[in-house]
C-alpha positions as CSV (number, residue, x, y, z in Angstrom):
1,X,-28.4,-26.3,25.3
2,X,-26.7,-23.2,24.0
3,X,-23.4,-22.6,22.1
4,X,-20.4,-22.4,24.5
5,X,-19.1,-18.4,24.6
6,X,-15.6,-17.5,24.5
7,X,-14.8,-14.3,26.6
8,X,-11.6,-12.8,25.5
9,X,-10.6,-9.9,27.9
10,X,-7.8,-7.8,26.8
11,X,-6.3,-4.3,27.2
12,X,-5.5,-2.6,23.8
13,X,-1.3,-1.6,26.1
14,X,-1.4,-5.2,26.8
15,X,1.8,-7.2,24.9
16,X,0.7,-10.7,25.4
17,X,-2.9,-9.7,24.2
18,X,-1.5,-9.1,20.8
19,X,-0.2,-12.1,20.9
20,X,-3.9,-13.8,22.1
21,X,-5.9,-12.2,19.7
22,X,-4.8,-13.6,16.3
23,X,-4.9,-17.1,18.2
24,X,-8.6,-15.9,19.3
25,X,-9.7,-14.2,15.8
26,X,-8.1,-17.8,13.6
27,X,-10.1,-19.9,15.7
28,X,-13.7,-17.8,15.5
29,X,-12.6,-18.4,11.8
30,X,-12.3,-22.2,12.0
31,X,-15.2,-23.2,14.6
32,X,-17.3,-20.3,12.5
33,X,-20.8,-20.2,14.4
34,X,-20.2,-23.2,17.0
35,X,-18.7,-21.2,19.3
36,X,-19.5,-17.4,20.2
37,X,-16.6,-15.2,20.5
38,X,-16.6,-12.4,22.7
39,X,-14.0,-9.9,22.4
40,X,-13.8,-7.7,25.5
41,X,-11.5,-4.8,26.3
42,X,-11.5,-4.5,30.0
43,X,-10.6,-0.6,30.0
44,X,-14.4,0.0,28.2
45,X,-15.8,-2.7,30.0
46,X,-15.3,-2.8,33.0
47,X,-18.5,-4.0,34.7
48,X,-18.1,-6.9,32.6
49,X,-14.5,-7.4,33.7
50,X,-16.0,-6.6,37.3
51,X,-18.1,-9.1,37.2
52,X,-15.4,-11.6,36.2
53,X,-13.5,-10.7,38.2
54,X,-10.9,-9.6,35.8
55,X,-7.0,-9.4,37.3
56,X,-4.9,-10.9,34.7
57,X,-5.4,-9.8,31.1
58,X,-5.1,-11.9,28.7
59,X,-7.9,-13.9,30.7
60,X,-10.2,-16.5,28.4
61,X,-13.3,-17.4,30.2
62,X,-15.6,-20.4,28.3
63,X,-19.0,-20.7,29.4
64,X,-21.8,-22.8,29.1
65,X,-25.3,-22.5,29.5
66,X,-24.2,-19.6,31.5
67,X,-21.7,-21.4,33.7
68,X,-17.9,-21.0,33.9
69,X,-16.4,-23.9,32.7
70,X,-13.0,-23.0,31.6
71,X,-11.0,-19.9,32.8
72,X,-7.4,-19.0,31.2
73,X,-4.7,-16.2,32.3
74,X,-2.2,-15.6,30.3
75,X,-1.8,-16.4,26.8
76,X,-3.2,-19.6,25.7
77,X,-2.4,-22.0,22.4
78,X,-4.9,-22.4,19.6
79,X,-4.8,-26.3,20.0
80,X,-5.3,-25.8,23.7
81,X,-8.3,-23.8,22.8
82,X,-10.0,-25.8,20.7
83,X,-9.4,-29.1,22.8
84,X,-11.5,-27.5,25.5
85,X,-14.3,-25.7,23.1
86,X,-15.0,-29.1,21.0
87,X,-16.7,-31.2,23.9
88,X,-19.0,-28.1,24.3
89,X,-20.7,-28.1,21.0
């Protein structure tokens, strides 16, 4: 089994992505190589955001073993975060 990923897409003009990404950047900090973080600015990326079908950003998507498991509009709490990452491990 492989580490769960963490897919943050964001827009650099987006308000409540500046609010995600510290939330995002502490907890990379605190679950260290557990979890990979993936930062992804939809306005570079946008086959990736295509292919997530990207609408809403700030938009978490957790994967495992290559599967959706978790997928989060809007901003989303640190504790939140972590309550769904830790049963991935």
């Amino acid at each position: 089994m492989t580490k769960p990923v963490l897919y943050d897409f964001f827009a650099t003009w987006c308000s409540p992505c500046r609010i995600q990404s510290p939330i995002v950047h502490s907890l990379a900090e605190k679950l260290g190589d557990k979890v990979d973080v993936q930062l992804v600015d939809v306005d570079e990326k946008g086959d990736l955001a295509s292919k997530y079908s990207i609408s809403v950003v700030p938009t978490l998507i957790i994967e495992k073993d290559g599967k959706v498991i978790h997928r989060l509009e809007g901003v989303t709490d640190a504790a939140t975060l972590e309550s769904l990452l830790i049963p991935l491990y």
